[in-house]
C-alpha positions in Angstrom: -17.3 3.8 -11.2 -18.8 7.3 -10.7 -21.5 8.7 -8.0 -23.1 11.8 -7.9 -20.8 13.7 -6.6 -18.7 13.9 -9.4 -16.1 10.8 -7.8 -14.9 8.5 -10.6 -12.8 5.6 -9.8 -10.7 3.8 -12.6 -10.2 0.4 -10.9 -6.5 0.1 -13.1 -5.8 2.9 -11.5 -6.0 1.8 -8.3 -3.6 -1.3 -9.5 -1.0 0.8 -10.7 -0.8 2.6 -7.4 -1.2 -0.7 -6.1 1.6 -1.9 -8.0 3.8 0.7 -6.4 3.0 1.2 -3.3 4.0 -2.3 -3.1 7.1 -2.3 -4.6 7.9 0.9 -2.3 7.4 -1.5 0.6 9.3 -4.3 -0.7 12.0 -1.8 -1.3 11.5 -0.7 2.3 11.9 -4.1 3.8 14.5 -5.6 1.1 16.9 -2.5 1.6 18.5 -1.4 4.8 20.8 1.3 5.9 23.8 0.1 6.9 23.4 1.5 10.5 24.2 -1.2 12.6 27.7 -1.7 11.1 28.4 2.6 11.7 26.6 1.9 15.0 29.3 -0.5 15.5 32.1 1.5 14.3 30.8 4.5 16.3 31.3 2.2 19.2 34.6 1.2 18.2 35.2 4.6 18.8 34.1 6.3 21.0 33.8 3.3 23.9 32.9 4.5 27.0 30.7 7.5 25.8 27.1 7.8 26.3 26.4 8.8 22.5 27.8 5.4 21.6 24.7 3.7 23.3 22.3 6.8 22.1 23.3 6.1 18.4 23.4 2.4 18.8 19.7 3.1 20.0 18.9 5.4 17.5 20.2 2.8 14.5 17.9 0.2 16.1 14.7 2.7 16.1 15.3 3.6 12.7 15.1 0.1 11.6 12.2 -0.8 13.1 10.4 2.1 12.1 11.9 1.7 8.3 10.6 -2.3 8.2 7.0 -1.0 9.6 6.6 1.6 7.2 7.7 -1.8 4.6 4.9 -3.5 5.8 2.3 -1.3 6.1 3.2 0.3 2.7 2.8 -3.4 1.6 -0.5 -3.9 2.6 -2.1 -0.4 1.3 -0.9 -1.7 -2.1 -2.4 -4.7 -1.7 -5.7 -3.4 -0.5 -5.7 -1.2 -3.4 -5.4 -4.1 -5.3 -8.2 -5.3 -3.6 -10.6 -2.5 -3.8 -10.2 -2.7 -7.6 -11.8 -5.3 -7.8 -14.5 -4.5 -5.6 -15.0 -1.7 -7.9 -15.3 -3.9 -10.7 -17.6 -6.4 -9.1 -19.9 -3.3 -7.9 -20.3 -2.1 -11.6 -20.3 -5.9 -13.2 -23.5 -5.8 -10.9 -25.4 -2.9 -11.6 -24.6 -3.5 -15.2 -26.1 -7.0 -15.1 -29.3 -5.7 -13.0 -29.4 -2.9 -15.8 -29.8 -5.6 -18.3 -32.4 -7.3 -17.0 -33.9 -4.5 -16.3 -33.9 -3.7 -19.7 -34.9 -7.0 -20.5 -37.8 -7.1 -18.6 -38.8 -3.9 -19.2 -38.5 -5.0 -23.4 -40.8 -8.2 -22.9 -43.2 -6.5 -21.2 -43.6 -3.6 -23.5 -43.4 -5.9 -26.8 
């Protein structure tokens, strides 16, 4: 699809980077750092300190952020996914009302 300004979209593009911005987010929320279990052995080791409870916290934060950038990576490959299709729908449209267009335009002149 392409407008006057010179923007061109390629709606298979737009599924590719669907396609793998999706995996990166299944990645995301399929693999984890093993952080808890150094959290743990930090612990083990250093009972008693305050940076035992400051890494513990820090593990935590950093797997919550790490599953929320999962998900929303996720769902801007799915949307993608989406607006490819809007894409293709748009032009189906216009090329449909082109045609009969066209059409009409032939019967009448004929």
């Amino acid at each position: 699809m392409s407008a006057g300004d010179g923007f061109q979209v390629e709606p298979e593009d737009l599924r590719k980077a669907g396609d793998n911005a999706t995996d990166i987010g299944d990645r995301l929320l399929r693999d984890r750092d093993d952080l808890a279990a150094t959290a743990k052995s930090v612990s083990g080791g250093l009972d008693g300190f305050a940076l035992t409870g400051a890494f513990s916290g820090c593990a935590q934060a950093w797997e919550d952020e790490r599953r929320s950038l999962g998900r929303e990576t996720r769902v801007a490959g799915e949307r993608l996914h989406g607006n490819a299709g809007t894409y293709e729908e748009a032009d189906d449209a216009a090329r449909a009302s082109l045609d009969a267009t066209a059409g009409a335009l032939g019967q009448a002149g004929g």
